[in-house]
C-alpha positions in Angstrom: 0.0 0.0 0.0 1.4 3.1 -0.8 1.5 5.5 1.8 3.1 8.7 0.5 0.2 10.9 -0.6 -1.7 10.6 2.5 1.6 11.2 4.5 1.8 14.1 1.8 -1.5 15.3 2.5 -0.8 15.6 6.1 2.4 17.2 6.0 0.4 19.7 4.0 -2.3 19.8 7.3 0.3 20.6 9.5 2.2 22.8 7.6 -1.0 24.7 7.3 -2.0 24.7 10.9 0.8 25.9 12.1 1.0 28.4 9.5 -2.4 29.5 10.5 -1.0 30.8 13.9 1.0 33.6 12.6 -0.4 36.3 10.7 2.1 35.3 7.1 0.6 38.0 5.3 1.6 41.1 7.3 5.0 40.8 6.4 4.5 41.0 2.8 6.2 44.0 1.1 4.8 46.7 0.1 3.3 47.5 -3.5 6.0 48.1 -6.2 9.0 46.7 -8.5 11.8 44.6 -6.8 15.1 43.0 -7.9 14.5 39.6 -6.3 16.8 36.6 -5.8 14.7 33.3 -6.4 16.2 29.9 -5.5 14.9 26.5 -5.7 16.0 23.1 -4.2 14.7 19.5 -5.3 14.4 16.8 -2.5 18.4 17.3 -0.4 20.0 18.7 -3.6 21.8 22.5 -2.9 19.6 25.3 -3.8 20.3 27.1 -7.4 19.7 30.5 -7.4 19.2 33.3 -9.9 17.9 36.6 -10.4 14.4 37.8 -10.5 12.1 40.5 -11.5 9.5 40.8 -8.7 6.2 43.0 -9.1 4.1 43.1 -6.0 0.6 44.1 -7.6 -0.9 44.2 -3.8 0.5 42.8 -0.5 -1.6 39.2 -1.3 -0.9 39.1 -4.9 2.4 39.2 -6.7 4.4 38.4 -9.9 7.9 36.9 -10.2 9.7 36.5 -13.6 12.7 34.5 -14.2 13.6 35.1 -18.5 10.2 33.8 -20.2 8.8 32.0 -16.9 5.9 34.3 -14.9 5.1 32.6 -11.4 1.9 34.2 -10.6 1.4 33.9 -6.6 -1.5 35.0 -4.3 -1.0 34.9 -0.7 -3.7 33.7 1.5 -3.5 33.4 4.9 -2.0 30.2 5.8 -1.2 29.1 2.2 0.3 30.5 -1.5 -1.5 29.7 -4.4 1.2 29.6 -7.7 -0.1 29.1 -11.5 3.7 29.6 -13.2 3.0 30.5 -17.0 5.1 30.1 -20.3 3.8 32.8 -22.2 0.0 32.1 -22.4 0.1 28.5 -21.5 -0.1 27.4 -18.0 3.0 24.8 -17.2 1.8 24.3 -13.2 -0.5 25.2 -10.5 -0.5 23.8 -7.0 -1.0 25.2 -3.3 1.5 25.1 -0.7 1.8 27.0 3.2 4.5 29.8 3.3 6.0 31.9 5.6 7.9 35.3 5.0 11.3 35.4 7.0 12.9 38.5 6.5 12.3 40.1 3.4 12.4 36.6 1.8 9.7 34.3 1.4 9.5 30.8 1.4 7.4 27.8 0.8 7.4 24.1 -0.4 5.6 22.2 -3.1 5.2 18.9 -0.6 4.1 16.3 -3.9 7.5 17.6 -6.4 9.6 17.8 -2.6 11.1 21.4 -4.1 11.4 24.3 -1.8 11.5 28.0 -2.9 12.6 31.2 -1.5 12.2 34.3 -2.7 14.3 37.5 -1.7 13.5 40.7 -2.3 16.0 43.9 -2.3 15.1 47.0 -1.7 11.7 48.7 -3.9 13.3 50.1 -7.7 9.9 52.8 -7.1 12.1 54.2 -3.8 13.2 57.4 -3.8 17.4 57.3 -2.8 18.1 58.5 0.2 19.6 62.0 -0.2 23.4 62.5 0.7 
């Protein structure tokens, strides 16, 4: 009997629940442009990183591009909803719990065993401190 998706599914449970207790969404940046640093790892394999150009449309909804790829993310509460797009055709969709640390945020797709984190410099729309 294979046990993996229900163990999946309640990893995911958990995850969520204890995301649930802390309020993920108030650290989300605010609205503008960002040069962002996007790195993935697959199952215990190092994380490879690259840039990215982030657009947060609204504190729950943003936009990451990496070259041709557009991952299109929406923050709820406890858990991130991604749909990452090739031009007009959709290549993935799936739901996973976050958590922003810092200025970067993270979260795991459980069923491909890939973590992501997303860091964010400082807003391109800010004015430069005058010297």
């Amino acid at each position: 009997m294979n046990r993996s998706p229900r163990l999946s599914a309640l990893a995911t449970l958990a995850l969520a629940a204890a995301g649930a207790s802390f309020p993920a969404a108030a650290a989300a940046p605010t609205v503008g442009r960002y040069d962002g640093q996007f790195c993935v790892s697959v199952a215990a394999a190092a994380a490879d990183c690259g840039p990215a150009q982030v657009e947060v449309l609204r504190p729950t909804r943003l936009r990451v591009r990496i070259s041709d790829i557009v991952y299109h993310l929406k923050l709820n509460s406890s858990q991130l909803e991604v749909v990452l797009m090739h031009g007009s055709m959709q290549i993935d969709e799936f739901v996973a719990p976050y958590d922003w640390v810092g200025t970067a945020l993270q979260f795991d797709d459980l069923d491909k065993r890939t973590r992501y984190e997303l860091r964010l410099a400082a807003p391109k729309d800010e004015p430069k401190a005058a010297r």
